[in-house]
N, CA, C and O atoms as a GROMACS GRO file, in nm:
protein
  592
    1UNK      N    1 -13.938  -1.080  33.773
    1UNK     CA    2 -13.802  -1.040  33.806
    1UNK      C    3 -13.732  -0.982  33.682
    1UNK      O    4 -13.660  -0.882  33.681
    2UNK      N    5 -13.761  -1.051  33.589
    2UNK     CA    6 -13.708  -1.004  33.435
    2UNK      C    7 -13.716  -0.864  33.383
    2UNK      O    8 -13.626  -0.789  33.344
    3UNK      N    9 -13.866  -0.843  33.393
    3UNK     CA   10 -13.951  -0.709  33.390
    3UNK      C   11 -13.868  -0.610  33.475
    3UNK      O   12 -13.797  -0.533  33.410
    4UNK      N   13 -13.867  -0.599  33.616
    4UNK     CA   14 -13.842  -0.525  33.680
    4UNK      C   15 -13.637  -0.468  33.653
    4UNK      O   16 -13.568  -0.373  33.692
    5UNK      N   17 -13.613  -0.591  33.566
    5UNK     CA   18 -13.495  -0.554  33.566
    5UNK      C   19 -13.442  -0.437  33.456
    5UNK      O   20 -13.363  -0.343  33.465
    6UNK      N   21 -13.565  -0.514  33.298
    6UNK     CA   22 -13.541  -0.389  33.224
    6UNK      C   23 -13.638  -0.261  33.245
    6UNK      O   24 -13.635  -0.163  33.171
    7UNK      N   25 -13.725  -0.277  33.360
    7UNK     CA   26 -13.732  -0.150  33.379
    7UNK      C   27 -13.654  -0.062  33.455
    7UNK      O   28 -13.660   0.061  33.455
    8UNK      N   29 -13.561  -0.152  33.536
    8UNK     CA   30 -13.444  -0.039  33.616
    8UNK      C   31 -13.368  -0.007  33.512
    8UNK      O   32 -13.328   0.109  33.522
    9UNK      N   33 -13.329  -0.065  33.407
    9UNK     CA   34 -13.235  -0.035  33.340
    9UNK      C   35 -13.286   0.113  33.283
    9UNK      O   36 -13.253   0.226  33.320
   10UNK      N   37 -13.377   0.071  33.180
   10UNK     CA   38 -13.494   0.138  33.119
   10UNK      C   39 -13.428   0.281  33.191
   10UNK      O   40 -13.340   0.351  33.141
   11UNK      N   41 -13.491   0.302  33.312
   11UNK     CA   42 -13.464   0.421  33.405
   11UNK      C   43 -13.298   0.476  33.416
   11UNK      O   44 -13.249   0.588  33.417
   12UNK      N   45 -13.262   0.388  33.421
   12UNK     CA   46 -13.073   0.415  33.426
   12UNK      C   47 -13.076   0.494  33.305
   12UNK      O   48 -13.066   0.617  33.301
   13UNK      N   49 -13.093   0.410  33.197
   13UNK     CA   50 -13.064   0.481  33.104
   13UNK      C   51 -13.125   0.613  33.047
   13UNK      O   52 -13.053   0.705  33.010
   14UNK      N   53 -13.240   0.617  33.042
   14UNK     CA   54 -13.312   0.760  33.068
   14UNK      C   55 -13.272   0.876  33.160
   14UNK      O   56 -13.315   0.984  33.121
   15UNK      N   57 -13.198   0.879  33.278
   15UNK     CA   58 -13.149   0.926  33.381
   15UNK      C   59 -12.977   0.922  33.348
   15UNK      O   60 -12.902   0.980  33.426
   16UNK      N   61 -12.938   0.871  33.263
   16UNK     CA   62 -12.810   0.892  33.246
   16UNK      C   63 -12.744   1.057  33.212
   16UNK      O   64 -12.648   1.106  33.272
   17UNK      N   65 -12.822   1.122  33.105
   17UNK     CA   66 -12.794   1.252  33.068
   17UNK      C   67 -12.758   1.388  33.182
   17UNK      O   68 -12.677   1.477  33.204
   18UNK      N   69 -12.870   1.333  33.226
   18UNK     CA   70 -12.893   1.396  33.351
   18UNK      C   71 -12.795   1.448  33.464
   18UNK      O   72 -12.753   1.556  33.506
   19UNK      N   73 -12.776   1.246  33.505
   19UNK     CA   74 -12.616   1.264  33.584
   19UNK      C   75 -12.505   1.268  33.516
   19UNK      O   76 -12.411   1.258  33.594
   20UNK      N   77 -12.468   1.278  33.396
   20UNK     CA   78 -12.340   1.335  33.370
   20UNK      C   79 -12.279   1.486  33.412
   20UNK      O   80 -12.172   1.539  33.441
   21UNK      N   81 -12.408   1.516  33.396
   21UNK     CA   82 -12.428   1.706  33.414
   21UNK      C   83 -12.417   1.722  33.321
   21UNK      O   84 -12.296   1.734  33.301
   22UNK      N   85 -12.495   1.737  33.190
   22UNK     CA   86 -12.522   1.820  33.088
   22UNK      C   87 -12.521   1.946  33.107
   22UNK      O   88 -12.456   2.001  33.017
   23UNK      N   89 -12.568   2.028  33.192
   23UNK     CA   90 -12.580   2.161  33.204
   23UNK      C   91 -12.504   2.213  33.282
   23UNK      O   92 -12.525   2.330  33.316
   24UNK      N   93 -12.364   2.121  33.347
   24UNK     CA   94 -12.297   2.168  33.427
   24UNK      C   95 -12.124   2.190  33.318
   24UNK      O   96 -12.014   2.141  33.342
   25UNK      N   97 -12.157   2.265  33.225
   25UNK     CA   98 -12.010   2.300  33.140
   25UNK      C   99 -11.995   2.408  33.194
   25UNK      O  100 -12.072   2.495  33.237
   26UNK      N  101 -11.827   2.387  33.185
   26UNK     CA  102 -11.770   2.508  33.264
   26UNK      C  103 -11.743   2.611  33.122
   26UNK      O  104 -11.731   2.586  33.002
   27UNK      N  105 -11.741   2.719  33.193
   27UNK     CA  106 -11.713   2.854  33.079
   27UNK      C  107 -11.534   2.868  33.072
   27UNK      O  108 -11.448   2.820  33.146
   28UNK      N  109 -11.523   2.951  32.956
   28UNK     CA  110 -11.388   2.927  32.904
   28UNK      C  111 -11.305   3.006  33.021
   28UNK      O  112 -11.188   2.979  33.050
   29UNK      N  113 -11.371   3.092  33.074
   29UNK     CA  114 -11.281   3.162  33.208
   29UNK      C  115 -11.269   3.092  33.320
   29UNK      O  116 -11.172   3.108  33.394
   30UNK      N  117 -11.361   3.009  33.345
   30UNK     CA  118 -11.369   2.921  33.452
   30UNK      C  119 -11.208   2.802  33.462
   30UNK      O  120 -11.124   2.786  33.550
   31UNK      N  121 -11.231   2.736  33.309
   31UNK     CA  122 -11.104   2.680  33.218
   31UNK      C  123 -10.999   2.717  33.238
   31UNK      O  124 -10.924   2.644  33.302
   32UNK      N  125 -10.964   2.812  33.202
   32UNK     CA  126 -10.839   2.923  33.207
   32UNK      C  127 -10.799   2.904  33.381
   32UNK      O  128 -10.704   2.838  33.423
   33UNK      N  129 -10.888   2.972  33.455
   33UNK     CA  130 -10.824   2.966  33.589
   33UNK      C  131 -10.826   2.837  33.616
   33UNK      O  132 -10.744   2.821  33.706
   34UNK      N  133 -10.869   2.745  33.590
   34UNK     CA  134 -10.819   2.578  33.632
   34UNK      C  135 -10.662   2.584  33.574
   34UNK      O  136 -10.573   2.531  33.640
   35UNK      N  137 -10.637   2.640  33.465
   35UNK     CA  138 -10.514   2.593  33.437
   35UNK      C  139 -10.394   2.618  33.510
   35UNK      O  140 -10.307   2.532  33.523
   36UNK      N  141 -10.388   2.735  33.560
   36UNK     CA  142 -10.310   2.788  33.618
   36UNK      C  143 -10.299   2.730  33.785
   36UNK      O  144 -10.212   2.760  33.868
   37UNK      N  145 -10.383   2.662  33.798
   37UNK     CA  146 -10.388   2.529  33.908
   37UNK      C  147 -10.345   2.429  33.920
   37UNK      O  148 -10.301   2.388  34.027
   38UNK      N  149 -10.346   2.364  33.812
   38UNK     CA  150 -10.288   2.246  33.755
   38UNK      C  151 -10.159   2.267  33.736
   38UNK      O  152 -10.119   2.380  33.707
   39UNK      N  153 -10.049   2.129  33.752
   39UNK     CA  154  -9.927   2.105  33.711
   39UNK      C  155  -9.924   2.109  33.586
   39UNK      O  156 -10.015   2.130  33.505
   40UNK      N  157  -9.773   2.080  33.566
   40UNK     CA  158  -9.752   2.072  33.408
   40UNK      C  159  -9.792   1.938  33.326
   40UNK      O  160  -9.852   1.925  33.219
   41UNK      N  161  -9.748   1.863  33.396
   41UNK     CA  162  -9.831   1.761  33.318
   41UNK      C  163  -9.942   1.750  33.297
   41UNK      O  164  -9.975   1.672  33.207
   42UNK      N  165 -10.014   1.801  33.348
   42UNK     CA  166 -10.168   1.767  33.381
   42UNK      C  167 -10.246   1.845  33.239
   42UNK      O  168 -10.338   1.804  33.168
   43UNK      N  169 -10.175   1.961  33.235
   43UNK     CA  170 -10.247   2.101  33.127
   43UNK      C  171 -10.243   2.083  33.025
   43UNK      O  172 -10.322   2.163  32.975
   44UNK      N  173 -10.185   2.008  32.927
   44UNK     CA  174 -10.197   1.986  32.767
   44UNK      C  175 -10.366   1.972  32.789
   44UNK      O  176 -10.444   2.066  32.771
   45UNK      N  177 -10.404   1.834  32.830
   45UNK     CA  178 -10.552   1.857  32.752
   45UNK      C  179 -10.648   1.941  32.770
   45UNK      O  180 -10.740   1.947  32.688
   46UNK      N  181 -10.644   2.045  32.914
   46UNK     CA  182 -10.714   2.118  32.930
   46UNK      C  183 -10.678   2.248  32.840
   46UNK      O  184 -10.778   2.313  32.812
   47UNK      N  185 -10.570   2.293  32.794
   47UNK     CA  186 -10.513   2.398  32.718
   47UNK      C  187 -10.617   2.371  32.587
   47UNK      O  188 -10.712   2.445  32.564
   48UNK      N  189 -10.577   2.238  32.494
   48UNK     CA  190 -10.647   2.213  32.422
   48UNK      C  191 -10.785   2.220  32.414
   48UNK      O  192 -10.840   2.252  32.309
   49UNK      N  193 -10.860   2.186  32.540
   49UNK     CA  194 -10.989   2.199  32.549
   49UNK      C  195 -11.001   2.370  32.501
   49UNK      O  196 -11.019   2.410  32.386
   50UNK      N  197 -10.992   2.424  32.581
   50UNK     CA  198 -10.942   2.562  32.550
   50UNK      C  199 -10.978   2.645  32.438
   50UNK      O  200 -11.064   2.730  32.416
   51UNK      N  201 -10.881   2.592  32.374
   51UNK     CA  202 -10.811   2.624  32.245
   51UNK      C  203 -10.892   2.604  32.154
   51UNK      O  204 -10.886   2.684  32.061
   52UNK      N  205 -11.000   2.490  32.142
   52UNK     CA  206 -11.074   2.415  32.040
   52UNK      C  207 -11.165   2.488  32.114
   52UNK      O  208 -11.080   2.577  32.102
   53UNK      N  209 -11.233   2.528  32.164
   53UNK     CA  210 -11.354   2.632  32.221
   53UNK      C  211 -11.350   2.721  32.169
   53UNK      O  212 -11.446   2.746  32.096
   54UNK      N  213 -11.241   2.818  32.176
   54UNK     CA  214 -11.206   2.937  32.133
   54UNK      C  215 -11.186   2.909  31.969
   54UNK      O  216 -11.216   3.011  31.906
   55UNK      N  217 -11.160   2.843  31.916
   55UNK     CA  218 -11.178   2.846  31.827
   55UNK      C  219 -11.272   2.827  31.754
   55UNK      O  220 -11.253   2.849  31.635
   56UNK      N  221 -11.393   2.786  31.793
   56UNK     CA  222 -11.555   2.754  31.792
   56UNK      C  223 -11.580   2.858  31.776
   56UNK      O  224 -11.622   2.894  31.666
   57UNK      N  225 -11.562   2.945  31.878
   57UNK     CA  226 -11.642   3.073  31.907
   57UNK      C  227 -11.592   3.181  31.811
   57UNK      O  228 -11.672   3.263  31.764
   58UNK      N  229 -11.424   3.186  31.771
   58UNK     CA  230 -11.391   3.233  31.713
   58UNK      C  231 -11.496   3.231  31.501
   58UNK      O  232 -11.515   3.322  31.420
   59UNK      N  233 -11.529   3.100  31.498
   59UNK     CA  234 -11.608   3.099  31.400
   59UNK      C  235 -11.757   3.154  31.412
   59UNK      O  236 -11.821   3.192  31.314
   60UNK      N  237 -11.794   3.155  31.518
   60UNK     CA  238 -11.896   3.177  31.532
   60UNK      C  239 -11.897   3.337  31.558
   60UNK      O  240 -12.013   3.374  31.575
   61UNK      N  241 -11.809   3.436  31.564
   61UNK     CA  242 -11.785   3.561  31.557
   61UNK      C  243 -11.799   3.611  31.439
   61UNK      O  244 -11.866   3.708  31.406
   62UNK      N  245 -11.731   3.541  31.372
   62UNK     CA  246 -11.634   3.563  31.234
   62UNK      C  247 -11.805   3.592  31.142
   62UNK      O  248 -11.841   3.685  31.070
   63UNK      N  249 -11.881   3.461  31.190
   63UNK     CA  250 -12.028   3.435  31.097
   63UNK      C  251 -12.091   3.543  31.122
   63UNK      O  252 -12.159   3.594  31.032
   64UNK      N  253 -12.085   3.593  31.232
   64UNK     CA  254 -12.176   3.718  31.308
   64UNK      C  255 -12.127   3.878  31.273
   64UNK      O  256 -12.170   3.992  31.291
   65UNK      N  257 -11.999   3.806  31.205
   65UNK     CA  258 -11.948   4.001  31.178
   65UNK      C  259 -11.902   4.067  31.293
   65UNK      O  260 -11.893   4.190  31.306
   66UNK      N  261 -11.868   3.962  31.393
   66UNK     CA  262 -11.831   4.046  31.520
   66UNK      C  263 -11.648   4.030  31.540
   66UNK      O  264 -11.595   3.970  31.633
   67UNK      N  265 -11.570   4.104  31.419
   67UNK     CA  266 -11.417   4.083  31.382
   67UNK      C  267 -11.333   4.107  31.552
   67UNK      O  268 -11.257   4.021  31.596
   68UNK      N  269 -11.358   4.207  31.612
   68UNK     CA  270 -11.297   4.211  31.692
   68UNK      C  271 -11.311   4.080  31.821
   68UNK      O  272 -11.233   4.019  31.894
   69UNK      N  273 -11.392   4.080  31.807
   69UNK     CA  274 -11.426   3.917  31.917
   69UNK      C  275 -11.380   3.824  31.862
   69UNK      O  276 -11.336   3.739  31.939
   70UNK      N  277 -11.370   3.798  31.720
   70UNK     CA  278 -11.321   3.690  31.698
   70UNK      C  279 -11.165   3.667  31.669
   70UNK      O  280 -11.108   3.560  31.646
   71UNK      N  281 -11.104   3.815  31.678
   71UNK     CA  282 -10.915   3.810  31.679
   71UNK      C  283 -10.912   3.809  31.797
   71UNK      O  284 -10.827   3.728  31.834
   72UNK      N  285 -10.982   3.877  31.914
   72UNK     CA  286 -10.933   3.790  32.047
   72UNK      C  287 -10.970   3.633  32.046
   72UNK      O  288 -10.865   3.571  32.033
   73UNK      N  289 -11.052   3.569  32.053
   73UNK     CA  290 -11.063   3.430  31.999
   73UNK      C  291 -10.986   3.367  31.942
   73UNK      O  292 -10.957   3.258  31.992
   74UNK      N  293 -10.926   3.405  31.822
   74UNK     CA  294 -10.794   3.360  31.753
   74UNK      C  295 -10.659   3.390  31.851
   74UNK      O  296 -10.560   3.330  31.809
   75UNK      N  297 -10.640   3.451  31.945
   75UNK     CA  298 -10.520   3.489  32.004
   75UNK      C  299 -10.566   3.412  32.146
   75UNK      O  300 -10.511   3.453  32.248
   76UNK      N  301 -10.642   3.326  32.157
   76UNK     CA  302 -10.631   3.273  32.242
   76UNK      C  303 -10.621   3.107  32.201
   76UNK      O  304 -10.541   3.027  32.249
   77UNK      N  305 -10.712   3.084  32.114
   77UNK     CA  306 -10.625   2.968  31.990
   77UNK      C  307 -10.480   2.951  32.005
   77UNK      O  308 -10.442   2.863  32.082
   78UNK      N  309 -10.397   3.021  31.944
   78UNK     CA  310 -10.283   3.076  31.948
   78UNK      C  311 -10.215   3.071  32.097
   78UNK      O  312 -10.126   2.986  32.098
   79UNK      N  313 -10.230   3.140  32.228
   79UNK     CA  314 -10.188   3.144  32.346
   79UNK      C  315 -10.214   3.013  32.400
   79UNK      O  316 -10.128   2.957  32.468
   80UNK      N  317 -10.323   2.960  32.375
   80UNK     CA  318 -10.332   2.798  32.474
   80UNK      C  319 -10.266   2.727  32.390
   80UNK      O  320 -10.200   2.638  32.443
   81UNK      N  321 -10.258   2.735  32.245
   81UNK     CA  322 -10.185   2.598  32.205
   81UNK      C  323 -10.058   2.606  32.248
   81UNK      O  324 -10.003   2.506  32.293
   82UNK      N  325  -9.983   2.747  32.238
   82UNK     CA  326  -9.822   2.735  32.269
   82UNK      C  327  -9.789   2.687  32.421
   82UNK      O  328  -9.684   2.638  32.464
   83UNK      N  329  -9.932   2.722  32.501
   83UNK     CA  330  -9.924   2.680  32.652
   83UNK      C  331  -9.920   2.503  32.693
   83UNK      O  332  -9.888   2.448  32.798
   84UNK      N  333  -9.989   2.419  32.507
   84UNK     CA  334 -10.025   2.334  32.562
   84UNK      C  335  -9.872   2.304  32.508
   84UNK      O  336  -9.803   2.268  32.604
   85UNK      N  337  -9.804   2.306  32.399
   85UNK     CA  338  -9.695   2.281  32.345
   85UNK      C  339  -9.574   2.274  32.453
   85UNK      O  340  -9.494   2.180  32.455
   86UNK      N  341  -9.570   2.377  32.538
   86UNK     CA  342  -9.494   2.364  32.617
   86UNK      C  343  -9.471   2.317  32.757
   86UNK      O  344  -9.364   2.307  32.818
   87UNK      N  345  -9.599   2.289  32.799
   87UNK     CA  346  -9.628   2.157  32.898
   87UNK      C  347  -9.600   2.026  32.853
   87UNK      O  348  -9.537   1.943  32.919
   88UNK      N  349  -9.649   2.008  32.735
   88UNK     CA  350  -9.656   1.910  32.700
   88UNK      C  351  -9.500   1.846  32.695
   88UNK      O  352  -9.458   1.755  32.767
   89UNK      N  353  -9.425   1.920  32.590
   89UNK     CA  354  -9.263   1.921  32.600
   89UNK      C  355  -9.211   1.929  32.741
   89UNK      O  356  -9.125   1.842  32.752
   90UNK      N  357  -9.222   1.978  32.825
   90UNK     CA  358  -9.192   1.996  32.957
   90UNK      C  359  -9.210   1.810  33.008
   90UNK      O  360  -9.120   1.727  33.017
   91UNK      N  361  -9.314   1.800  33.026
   91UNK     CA  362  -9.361   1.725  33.116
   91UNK      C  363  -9.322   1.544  33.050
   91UNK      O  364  -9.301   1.437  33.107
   92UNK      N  365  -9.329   1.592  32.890
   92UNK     CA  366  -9.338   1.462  32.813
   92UNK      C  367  -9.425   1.384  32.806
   92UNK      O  368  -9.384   1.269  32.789
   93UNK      N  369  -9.572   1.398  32.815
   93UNK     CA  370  -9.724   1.388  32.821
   93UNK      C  371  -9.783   1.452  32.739
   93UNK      O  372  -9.776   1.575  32.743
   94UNK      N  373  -9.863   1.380  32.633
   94UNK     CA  374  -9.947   1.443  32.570
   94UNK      C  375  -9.903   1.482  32.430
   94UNK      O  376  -9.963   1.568  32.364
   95UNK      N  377  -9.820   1.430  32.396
   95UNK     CA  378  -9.721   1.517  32.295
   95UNK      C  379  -9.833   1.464  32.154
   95UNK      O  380  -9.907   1.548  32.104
   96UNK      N  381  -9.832   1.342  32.110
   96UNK     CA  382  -9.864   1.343  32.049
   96UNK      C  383 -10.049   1.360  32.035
   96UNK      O  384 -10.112   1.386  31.932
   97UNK      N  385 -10.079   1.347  32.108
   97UNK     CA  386 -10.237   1.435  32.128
   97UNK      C  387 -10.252   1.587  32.104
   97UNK      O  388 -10.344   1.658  32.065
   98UNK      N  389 -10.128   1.608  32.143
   98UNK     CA  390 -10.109   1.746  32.134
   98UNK      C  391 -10.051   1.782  32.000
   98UNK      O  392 -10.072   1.903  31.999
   99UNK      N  393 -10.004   1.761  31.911
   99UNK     CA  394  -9.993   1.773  31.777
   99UNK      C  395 -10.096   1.703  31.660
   99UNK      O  396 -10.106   1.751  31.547
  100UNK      N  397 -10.151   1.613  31.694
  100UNK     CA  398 -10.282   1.607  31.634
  100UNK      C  399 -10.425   1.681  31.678
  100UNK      O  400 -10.529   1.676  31.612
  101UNK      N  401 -10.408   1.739  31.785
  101UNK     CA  402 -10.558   1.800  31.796
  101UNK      C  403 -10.476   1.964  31.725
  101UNK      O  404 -10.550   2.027  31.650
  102UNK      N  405 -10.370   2.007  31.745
  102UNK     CA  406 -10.351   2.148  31.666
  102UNK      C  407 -10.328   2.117  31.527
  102UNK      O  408 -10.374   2.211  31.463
  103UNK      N  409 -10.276   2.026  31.446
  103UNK     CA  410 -10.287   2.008  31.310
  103UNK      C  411 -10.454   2.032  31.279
  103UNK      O  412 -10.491   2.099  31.182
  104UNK      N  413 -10.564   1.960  31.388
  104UNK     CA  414 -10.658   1.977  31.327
  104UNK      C  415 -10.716   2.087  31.320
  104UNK      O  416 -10.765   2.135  31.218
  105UNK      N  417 -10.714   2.138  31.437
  105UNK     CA  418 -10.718   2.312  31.457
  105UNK      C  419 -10.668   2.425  31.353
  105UNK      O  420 -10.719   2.534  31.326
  106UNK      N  421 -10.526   2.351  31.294
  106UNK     CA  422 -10.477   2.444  31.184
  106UNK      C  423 -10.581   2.435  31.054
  106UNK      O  424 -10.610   2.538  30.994
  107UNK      N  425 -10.641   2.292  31.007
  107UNK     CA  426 -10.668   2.252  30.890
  107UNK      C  427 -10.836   2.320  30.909
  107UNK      O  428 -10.906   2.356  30.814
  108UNK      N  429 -10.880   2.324  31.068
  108UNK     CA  430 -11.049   2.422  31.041
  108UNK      C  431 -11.013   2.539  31.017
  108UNK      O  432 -11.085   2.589  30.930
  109UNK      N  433 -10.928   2.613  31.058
  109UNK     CA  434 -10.906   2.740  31.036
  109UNK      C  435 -10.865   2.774  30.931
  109UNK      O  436 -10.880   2.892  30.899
  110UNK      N  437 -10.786   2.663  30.822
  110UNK     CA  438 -10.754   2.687  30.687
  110UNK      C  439 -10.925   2.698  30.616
  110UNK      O  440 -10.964   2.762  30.518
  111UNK      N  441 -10.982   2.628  30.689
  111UNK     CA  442 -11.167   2.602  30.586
  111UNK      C  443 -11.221   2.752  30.635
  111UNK      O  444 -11.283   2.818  30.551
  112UNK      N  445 -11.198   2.808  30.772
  112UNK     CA  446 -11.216   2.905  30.773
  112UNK      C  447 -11.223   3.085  30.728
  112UNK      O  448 -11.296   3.183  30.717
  113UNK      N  449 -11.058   3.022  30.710
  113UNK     CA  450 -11.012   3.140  30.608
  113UNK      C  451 -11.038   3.185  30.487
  113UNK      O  452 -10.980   3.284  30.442
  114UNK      N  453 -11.153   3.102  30.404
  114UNK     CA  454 -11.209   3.133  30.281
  114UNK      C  455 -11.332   3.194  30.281
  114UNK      O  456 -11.392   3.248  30.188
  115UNK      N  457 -11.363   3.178  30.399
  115UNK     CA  458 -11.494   3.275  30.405
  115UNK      C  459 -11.511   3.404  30.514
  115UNK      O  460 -11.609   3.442  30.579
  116UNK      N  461 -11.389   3.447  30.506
  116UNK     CA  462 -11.363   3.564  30.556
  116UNK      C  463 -11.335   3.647  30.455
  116UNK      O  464 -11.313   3.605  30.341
  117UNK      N  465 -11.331   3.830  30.501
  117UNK     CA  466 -11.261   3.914  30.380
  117UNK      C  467 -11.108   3.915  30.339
  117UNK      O  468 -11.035   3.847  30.412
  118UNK      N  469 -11.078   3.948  30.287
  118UNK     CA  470 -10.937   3.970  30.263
  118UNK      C  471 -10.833   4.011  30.352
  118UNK      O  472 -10.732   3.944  30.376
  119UNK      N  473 -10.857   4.113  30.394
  119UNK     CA  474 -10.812   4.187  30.535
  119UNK      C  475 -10.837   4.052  30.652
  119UNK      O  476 -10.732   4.045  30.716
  120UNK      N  477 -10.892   3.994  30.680
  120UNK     CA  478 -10.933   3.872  30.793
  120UNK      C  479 -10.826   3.776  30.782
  120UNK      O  480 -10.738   3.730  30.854
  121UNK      N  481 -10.887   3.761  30.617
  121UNK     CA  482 -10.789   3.613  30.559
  121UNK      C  483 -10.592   3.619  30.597
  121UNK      O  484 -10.524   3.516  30.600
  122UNK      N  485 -10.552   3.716  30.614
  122UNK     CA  486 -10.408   3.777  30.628
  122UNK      C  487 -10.375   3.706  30.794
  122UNK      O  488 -10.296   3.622  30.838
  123UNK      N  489 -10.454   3.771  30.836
  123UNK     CA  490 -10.507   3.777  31.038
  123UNK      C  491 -10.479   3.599  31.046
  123UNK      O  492 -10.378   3.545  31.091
  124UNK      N  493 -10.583   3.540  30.996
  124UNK     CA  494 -10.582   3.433  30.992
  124UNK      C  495 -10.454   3.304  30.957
  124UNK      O  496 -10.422   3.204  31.022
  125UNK      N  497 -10.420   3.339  30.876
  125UNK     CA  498 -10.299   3.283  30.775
  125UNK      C  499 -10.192   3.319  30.876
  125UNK      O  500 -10.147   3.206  30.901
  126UNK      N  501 -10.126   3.397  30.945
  126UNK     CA  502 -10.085   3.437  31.033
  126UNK      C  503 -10.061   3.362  31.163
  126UNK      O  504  -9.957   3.342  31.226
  127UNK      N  505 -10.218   3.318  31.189
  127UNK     CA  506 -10.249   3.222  31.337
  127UNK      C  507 -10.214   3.083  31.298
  127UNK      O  508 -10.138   3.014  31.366
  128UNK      N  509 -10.264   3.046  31.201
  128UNK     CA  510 -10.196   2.934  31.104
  128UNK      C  511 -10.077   2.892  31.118
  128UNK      O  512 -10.034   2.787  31.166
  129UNK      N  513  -9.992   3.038  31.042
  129UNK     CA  514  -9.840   2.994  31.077
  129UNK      C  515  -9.783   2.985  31.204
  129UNK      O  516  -9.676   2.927  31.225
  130UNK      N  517  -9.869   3.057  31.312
  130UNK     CA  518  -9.787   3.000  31.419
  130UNK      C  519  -9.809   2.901  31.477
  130UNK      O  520  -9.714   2.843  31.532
  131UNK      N  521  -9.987   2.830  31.486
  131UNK     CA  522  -9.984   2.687  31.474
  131UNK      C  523  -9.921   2.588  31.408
  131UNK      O  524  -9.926   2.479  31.466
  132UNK      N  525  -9.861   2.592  31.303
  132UNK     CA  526  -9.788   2.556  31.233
  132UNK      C  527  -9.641   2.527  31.317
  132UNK      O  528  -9.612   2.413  31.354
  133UNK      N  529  -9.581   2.607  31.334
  133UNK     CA  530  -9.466   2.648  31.420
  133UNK      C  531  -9.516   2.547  31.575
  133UNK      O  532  -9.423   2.472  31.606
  134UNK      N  533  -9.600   2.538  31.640
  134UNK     CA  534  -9.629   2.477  31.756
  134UNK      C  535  -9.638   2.355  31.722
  134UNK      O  536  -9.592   2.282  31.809
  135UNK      N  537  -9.683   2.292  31.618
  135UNK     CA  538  -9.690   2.152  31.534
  135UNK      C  539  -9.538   2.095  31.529
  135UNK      O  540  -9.484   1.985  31.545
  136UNK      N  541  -9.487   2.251  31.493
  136UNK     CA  542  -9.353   2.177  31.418
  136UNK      C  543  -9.240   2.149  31.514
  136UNK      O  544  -9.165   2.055  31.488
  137UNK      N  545  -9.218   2.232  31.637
  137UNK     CA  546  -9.205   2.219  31.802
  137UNK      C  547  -9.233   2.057  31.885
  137UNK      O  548  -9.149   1.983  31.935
  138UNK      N  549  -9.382   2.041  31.874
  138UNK     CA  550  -9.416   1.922  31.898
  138UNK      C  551  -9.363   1.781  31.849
  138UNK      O  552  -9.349   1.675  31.910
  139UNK      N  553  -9.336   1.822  31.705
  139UNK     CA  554  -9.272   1.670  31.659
  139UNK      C  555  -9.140   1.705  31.630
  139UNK      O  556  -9.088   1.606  31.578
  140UNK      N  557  -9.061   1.795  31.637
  140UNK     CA  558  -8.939   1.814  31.698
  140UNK      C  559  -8.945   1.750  31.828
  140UNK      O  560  -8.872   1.651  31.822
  141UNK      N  561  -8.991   1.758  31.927
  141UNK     CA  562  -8.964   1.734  32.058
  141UNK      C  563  -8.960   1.546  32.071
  141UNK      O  564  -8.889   1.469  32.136
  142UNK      N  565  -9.072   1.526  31.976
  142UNK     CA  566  -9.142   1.377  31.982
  142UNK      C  567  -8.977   1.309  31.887
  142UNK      O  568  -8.916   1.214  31.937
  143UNK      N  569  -8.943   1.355  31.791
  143UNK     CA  570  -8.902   1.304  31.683
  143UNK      C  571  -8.726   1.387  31.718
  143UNK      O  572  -8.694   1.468  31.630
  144UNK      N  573  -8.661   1.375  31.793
  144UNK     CA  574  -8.519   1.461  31.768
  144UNK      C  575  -8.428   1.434  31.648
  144UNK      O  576  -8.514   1.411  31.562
  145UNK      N  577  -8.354   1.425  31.608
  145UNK     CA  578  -8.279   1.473  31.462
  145UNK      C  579  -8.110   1.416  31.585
  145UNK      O  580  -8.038   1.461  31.673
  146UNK      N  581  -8.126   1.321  31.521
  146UNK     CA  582  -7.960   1.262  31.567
  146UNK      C  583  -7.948   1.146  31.684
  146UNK      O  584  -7.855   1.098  31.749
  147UNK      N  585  -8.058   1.131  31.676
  147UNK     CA  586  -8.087   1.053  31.836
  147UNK      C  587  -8.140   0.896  31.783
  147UNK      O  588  -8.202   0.876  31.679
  148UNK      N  589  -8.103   0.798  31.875
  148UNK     CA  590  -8.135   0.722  31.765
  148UNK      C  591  -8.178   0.605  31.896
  148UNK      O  592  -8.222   0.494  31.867
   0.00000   0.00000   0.00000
């Protein structure tokens, strides 16, 4: 009886990968039109999901020399975080998830920006500051100034 038990397990666990759906990730367009489905509360973390994709890929352009793919990439960085910023504020969900996953977003893209050209590095510094600005939104919203 013992046996048979860690061999079901045994099997569970071997078969676990499997049923999660490993191979069932959705693509970033797929993403996108979910959002626009979803309520407001609901979209901070999917925005973020998003956002941190695109910004993956955006590095992974950047490595490849493929500049123009990777400033759309960066402008979508940029477009989902302000999307998640303002759900998030809206709804009052997520806020602070939502200012720590774009601080971190700001601080790869700062590691990023050194191994780009000069002309890039500008582009970049740029997306920065307006993450920056969506950070600074977020804990404005979290943190008000007079309120006590």
């Amino acid at each position: 009886m013992w046996r048979a038990s860690v061999v079901g397990l045994m099997m569970c666990l071997l078969a676990a990968p499997f049923a999660l759906g490993s191979g069932n990730q959705e693509t970033v367009e797929e993403l996108k039109a979910r959002v626009a489905r979803l309520g407001v509360g609901d979209r901070p973390p999917l925005c973020l999901r998003i956002a941190e994709l695109q910004l993956d890929a955006a590095r992974k352009y950047y490595l490849a020399g493929e500049i123009e793919k990777g400033q759309s990439a960066l402008a979508d960085v940029v477009a989902f975080a302000e999307l998640d910023r303002d759900s998030a504020i809206q709804s009052h969900k997520h806020e602070k998830q939502s200012e720590i996953a774009i601080r971190k977003m700001a601080r790869k893209l700062g590691d990023m920006k050194h191994t780009v050209s000069r002309e890039e590095q500008e582009q970049m510094q740029k997306t920065i500051d307006r993450l920056e600005q969506v950070r600074d939104d977020l804990l404005a919203a979290m943190f008000p100034r007079g309120k006590k």
